[in-house]
N, C-alpha and C positions, 0 to 999 in steps of 0.2 A: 039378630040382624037378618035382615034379609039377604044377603050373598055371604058364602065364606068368607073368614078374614082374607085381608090381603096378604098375610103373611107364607098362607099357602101359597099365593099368584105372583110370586116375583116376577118383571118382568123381566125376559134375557138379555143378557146383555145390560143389564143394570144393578152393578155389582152394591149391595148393601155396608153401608157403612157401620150396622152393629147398633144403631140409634132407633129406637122406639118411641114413638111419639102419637099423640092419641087425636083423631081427625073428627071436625063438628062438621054433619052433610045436614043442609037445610036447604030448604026452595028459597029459590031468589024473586025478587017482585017482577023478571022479566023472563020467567019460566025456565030458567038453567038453574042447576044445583049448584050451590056457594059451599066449597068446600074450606073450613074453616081452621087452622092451629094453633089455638090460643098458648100450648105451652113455646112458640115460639113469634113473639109481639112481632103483627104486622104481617104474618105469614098468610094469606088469602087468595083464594083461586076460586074458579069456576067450571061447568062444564055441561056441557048440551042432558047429559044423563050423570046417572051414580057414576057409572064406569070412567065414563069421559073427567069428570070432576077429580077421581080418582089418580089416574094418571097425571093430570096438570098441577095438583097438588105437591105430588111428590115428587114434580121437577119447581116446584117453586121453593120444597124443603130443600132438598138437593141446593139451589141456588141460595139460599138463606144459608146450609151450612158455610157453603164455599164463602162468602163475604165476613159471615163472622171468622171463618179461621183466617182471612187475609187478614181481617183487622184487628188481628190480635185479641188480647184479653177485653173482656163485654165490662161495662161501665153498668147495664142494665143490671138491674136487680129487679128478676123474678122468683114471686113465689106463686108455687100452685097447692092450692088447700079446696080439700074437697068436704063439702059441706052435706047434711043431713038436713031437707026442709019437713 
């Protein structure tokens, strides 16, 4: 990777919820970084750089947990399977 994990950079004042969750960073077609959480459908952000993407991401996981724990038990069934090409 190019920068430390984020794991070292928590930001302050943002207290960790104990969830791990693995982030897809790729260029977007209109020069900001799309930062992506497929182990959480639907989860998608952006952001002028890595860092910037960074941060908006994990106020959108943030947001995504909060709604699933409002709504109760997830109907969704994911699986995540990691494949050897």
């Amino acid at each position: 990777m190019a920068e430390s994990d984020t794991f070292e950079r928590l930001d302050p004042g943002l207290p960790s919820r104990g969830v791990t969750v693995r982030v897809v960073l790729y260029p977007g077609e209109d020069g900001y970084v799309v930062a992506e959480c497929l182990e959480l459908p639907g989860c998608v952000s952006q952001g002028r750089d890595r860092a910037d993407a960074i941060v908006n991401i994990r106020e959108a996981i943030e947001g995504w947990l909060d709604v699933e724990a409002e709504s109760g038990p997830s109907r969704r069934s994911v699986e995540i399977v990691e494949l050897a090409v």
